[in-house]
N, CA, C and O atoms as a GROMACS GRO file, in nm:
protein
  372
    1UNK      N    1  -0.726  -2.218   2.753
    1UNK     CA    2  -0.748  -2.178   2.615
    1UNK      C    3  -0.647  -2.074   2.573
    1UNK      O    4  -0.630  -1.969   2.635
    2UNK      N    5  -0.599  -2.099   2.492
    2UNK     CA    6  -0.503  -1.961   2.401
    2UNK      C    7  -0.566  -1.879   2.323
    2UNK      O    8  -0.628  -1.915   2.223
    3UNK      N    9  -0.558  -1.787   2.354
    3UNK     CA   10  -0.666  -1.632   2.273
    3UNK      C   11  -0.521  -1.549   2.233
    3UNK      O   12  -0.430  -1.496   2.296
    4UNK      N   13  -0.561  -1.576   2.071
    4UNK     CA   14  -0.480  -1.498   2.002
    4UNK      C   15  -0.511  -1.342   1.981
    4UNK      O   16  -0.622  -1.318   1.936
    5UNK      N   17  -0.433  -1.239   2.006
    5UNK     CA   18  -0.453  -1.124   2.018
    5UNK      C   19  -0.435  -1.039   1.840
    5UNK      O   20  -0.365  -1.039   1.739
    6UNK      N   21  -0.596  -0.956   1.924
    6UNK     CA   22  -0.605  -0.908   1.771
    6UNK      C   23  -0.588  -0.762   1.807
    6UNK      O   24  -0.584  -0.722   1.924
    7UNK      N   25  -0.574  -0.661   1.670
    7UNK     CA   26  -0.587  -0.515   1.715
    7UNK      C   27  -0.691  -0.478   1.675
    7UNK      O   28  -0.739  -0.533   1.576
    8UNK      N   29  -0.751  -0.387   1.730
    8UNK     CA   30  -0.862  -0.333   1.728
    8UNK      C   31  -0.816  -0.169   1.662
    8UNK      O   32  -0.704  -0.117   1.670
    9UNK      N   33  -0.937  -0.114   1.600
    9UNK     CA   34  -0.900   0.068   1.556
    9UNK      C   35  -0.857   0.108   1.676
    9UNK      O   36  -0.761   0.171   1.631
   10UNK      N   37  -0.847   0.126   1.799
   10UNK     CA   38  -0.846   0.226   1.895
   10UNK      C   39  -0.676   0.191   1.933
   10UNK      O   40  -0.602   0.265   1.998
   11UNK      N   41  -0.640   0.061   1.874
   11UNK     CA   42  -0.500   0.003   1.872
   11UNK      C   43  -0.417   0.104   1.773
   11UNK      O   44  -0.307   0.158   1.783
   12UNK      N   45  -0.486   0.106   1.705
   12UNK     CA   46  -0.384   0.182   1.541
   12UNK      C   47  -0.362   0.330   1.605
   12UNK      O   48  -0.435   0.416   1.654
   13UNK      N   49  -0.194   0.315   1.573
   13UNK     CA   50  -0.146   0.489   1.626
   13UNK      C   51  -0.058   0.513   1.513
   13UNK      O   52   0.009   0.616   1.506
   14UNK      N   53  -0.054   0.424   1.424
   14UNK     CA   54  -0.009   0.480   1.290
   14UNK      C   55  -0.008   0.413   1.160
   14UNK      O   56   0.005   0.291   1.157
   15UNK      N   57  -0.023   0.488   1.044
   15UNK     CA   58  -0.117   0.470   0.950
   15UNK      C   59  -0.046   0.473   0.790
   15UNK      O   60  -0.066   0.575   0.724
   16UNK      N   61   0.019   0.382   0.741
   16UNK     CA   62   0.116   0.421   0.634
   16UNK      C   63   0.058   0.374   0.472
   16UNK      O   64   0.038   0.259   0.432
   17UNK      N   65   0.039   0.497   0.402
   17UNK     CA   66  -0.042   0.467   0.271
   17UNK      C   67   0.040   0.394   0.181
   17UNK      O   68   0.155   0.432   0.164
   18UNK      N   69  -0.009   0.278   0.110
   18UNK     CA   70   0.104   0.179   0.052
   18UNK      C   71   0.027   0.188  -0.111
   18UNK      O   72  -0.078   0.124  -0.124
   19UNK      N   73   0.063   0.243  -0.195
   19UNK     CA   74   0.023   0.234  -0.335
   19UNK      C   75   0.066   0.112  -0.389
   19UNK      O   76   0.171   0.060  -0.349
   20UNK      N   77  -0.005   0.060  -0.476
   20UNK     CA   78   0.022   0.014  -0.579
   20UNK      C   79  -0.067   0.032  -0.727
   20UNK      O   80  -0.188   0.032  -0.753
   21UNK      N   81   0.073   0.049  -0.820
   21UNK     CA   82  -0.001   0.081  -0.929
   21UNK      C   83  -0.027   0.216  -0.971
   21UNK      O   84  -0.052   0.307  -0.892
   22UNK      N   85  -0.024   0.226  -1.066
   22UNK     CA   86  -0.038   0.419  -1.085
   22UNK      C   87  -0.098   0.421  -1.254
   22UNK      O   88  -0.088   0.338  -1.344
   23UNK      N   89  -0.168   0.566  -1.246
   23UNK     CA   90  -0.268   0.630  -1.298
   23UNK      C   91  -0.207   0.740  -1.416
   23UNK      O   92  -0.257   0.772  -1.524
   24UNK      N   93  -0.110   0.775  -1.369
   24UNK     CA   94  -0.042   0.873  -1.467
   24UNK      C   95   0.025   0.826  -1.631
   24UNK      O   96   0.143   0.796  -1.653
   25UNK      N   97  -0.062   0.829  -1.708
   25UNK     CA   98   0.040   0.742  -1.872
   25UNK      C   99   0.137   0.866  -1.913
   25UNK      O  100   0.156   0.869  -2.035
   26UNK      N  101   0.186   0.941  -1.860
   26UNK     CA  102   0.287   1.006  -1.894
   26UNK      C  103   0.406   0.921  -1.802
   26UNK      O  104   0.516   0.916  -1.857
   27UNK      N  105   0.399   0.864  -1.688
   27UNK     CA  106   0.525   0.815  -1.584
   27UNK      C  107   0.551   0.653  -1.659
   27UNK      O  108   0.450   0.583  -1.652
   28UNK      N  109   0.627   0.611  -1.702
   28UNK     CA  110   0.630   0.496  -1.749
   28UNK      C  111   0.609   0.393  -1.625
   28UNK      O  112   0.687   0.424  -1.535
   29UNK      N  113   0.534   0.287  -1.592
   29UNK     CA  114   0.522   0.162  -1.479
   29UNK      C  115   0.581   0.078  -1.505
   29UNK      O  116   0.524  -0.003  -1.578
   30UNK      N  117   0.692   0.053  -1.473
   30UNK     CA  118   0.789  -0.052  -1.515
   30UNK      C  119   0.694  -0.202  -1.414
   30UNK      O  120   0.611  -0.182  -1.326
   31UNK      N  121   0.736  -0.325  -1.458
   31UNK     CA  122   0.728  -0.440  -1.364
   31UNK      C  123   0.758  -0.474  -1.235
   31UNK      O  124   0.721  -0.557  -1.152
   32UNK      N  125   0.889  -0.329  -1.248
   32UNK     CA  126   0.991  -0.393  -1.106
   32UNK      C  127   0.958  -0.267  -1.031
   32UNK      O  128   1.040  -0.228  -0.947
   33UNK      N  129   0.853  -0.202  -1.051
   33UNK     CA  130   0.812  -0.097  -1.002
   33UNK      C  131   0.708  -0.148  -0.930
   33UNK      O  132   0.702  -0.130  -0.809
   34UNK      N  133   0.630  -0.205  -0.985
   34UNK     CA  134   0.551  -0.276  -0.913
   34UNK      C  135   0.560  -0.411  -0.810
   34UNK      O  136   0.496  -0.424  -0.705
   35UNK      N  137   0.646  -0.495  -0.860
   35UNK     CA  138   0.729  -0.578  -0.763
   35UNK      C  139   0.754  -0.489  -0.612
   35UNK      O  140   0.718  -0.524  -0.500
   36UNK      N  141   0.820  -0.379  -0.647
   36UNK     CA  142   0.886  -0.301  -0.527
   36UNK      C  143   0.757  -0.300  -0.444
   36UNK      O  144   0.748  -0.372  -0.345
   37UNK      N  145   0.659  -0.222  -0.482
   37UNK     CA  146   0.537  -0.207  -0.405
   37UNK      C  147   0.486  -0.305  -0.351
   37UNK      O  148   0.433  -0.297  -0.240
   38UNK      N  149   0.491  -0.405  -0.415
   38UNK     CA  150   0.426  -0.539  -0.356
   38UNK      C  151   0.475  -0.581  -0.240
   38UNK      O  152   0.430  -0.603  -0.127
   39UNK      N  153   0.597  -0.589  -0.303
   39UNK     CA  154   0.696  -0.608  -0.171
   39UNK      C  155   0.732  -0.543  -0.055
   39UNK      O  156   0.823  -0.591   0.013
   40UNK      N  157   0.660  -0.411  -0.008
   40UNK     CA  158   0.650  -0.318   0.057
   40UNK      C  159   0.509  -0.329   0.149
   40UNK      O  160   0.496  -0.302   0.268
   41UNK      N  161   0.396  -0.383   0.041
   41UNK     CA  162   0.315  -0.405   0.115
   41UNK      C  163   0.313  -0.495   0.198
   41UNK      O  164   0.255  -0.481   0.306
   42UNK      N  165   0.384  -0.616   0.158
   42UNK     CA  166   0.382  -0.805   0.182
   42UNK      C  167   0.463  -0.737   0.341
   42UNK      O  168   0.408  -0.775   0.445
   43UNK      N  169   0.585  -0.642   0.358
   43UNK     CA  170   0.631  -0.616   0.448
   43UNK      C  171   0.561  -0.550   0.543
   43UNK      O  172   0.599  -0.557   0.660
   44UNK      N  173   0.440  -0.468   0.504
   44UNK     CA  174   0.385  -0.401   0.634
   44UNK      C  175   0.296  -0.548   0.696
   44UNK      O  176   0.295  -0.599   0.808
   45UNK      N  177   0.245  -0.576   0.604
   45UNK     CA  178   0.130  -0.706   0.660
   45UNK      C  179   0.235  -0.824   0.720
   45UNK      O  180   0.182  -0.884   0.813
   46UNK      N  181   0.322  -0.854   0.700
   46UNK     CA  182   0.372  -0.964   0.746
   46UNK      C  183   0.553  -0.986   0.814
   46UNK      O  184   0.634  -1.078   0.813
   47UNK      N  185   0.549  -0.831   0.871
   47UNK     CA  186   0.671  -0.809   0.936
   47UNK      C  187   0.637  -0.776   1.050
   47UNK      O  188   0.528  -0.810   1.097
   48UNK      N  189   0.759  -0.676   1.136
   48UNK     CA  190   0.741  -0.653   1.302
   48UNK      C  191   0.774  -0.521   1.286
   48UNK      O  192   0.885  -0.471   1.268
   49UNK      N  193   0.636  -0.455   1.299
   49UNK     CA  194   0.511  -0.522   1.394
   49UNK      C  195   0.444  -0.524   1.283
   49UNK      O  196   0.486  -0.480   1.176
   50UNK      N  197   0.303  -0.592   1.308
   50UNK     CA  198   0.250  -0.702   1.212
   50UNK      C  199   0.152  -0.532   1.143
   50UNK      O  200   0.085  -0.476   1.230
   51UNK      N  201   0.151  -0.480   1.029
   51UNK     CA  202   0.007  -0.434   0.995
   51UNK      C  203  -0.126  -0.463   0.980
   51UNK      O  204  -0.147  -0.584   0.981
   52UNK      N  205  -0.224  -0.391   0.967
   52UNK     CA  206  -0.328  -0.488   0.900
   52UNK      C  207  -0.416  -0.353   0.802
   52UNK      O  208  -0.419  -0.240   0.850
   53UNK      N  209  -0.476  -0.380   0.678
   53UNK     CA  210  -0.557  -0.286   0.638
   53UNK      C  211  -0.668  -0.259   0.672
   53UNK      O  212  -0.763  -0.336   0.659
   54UNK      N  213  -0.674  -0.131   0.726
   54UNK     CA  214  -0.796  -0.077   0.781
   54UNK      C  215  -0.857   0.043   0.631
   54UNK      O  216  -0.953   0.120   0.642
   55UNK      N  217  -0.804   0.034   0.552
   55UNK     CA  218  -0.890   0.073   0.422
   55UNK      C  219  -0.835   0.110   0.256
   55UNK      O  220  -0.722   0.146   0.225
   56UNK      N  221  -0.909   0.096   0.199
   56UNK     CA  222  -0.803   0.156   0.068
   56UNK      C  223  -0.872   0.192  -0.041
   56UNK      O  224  -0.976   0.147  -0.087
   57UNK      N  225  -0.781   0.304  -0.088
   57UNK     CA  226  -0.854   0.406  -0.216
   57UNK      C  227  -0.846   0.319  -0.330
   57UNK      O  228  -0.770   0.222  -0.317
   58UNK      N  229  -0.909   0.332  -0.445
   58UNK     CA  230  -0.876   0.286  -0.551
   58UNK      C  231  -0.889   0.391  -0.703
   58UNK      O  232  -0.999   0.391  -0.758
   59UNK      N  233  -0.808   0.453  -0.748
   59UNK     CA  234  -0.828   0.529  -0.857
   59UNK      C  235  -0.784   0.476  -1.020
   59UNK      O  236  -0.689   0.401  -1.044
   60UNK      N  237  -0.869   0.529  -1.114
   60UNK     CA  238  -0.864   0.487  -1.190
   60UNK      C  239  -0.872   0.597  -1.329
   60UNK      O  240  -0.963   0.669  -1.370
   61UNK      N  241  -0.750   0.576  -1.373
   61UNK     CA  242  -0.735   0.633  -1.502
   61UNK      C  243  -0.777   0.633  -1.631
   61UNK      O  244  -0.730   0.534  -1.689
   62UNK      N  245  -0.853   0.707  -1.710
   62UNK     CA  246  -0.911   0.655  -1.836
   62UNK      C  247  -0.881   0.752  -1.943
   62UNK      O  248  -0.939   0.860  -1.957
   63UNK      N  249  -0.783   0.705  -2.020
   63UNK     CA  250  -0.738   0.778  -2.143
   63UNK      C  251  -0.737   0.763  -2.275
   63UNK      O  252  -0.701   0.667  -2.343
   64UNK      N  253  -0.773   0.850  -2.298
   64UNK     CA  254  -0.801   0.801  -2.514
   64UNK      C  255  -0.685   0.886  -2.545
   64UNK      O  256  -0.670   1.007  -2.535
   65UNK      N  257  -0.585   0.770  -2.597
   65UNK     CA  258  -0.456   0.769  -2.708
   65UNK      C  259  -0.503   0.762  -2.842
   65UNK      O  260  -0.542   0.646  -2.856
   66UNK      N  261  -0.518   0.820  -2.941
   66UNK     CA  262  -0.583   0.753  -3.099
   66UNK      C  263  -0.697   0.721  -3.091
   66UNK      O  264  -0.805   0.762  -3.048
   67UNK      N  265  -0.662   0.656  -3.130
   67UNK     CA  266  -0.793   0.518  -3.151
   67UNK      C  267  -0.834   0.489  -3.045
   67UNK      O  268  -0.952   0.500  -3.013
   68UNK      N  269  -0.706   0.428  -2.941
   68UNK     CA  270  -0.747   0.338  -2.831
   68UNK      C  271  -0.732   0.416  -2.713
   68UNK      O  272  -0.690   0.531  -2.698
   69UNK      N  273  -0.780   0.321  -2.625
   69UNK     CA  274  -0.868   0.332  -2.510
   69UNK      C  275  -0.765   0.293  -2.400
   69UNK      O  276  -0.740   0.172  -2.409
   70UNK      N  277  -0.686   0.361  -2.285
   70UNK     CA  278  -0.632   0.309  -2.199
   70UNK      C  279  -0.654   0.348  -2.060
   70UNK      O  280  -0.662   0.463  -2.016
   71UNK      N  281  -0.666   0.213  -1.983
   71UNK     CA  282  -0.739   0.285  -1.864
   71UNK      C  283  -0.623   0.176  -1.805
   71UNK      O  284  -0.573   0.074  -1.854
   72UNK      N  285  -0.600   0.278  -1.622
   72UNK     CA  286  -0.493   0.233  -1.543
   72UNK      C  287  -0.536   0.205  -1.472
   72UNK      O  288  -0.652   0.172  -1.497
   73UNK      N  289  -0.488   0.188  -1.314
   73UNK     CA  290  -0.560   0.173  -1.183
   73UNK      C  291  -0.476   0.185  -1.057
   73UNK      O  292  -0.403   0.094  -1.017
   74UNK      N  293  -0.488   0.294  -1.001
   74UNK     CA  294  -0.379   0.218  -0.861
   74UNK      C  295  -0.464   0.225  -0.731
   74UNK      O  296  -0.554   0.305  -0.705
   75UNK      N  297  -0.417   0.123  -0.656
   75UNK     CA  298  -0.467   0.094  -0.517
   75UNK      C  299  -0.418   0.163  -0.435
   75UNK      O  300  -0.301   0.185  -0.463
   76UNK      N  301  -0.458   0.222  -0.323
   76UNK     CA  302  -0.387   0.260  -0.185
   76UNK      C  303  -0.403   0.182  -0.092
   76UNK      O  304  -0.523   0.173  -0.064
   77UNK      N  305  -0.336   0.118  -0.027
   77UNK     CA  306  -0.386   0.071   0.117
   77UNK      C  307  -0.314   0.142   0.230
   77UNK      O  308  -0.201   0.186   0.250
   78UNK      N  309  -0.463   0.132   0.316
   78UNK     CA  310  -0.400   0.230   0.453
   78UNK      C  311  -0.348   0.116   0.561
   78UNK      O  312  -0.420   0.040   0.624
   79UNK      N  313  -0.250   0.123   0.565
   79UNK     CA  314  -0.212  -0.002   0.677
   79UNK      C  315  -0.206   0.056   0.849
   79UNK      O  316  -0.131   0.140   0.899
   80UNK      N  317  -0.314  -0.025   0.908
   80UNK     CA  318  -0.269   0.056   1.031
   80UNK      C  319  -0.124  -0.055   1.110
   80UNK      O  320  -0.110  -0.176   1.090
   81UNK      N  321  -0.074  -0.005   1.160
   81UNK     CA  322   0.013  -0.051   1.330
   81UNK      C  323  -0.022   0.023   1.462
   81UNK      O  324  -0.059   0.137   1.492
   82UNK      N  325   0.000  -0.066   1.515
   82UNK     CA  326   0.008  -0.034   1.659
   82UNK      C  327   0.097   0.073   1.721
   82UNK      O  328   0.077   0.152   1.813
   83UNK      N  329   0.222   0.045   1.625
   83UNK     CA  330   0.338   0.154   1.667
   83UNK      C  331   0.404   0.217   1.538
   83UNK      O  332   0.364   0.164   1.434
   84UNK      N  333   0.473   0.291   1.525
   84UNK     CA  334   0.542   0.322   1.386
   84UNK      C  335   0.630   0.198   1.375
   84UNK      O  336   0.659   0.127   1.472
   85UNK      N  337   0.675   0.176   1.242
   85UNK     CA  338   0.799   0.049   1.265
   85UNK      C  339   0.967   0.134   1.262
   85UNK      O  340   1.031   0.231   1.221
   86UNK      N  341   0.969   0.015   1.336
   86UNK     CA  342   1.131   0.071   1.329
   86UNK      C  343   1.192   0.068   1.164
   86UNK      O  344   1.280   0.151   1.139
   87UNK      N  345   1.156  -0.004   1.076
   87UNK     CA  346   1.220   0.032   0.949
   87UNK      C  347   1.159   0.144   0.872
   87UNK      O  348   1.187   0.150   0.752
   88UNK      N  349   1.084   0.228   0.922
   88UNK     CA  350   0.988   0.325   0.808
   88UNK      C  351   1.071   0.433   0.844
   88UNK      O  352   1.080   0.509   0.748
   89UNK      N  353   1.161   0.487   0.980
   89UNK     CA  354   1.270   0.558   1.000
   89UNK      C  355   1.350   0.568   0.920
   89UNK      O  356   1.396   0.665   0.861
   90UNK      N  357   1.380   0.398   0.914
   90UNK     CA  358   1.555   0.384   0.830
   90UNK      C  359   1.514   0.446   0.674
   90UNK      O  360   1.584   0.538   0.633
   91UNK      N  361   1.424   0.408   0.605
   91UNK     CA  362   1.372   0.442   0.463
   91UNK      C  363   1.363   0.618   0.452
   91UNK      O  364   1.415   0.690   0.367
   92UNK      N  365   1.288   0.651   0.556
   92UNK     CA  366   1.245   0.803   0.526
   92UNK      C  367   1.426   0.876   0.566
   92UNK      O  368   1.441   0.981   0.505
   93UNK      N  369   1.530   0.846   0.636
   93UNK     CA  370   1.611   0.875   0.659
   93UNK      C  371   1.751   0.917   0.577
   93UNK      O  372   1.850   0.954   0.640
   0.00000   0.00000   0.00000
């Protein structure tokens, strides 16, 4: 039988908070701002070494402009790994 290996919490030795989306209506959120993030996340979950989310914040903005009513939202996810990745060096570097 082939037993695919999973990680367990006691596996996770590091822990990288991945936003998406933001709360502040003074910072403008462009599209490709959000693209970026996505694409940051899609990389912890589905690169080397593999992430997985072990939890995530969700905040939410609610602002009265005028009249209207604007409410934001951004996600955090906590991605654990097993190890730090070798590309979160090259970025913070």
């Amino acid at each position: 039988m082939h037993r695919e290996d999973k990680s367990t919490l006691k596996d996770i030795h590091y822990v990288k908070l991945v936003p998406v989306g933001g709360i502040d209506p003074g910072v403008p959120f462009s599209e490709q701002a959000r693209e970026e993030q996505a694409l940051l996340l899609n990389r912890c979950l589905n690169g080397y070494p593999q992430g997985v989310i072990i939890g995530k914040d969700v905040s939410i903005g609610r602002y009265q402009i005028g009249e209207h009513e604007l409410i934001m939202e951004k996600v955090t996810y906590h991605v654990g790994f097993t190890r730090k990745p070798g590309w979160e060096n090259e970025e913070s570097g």
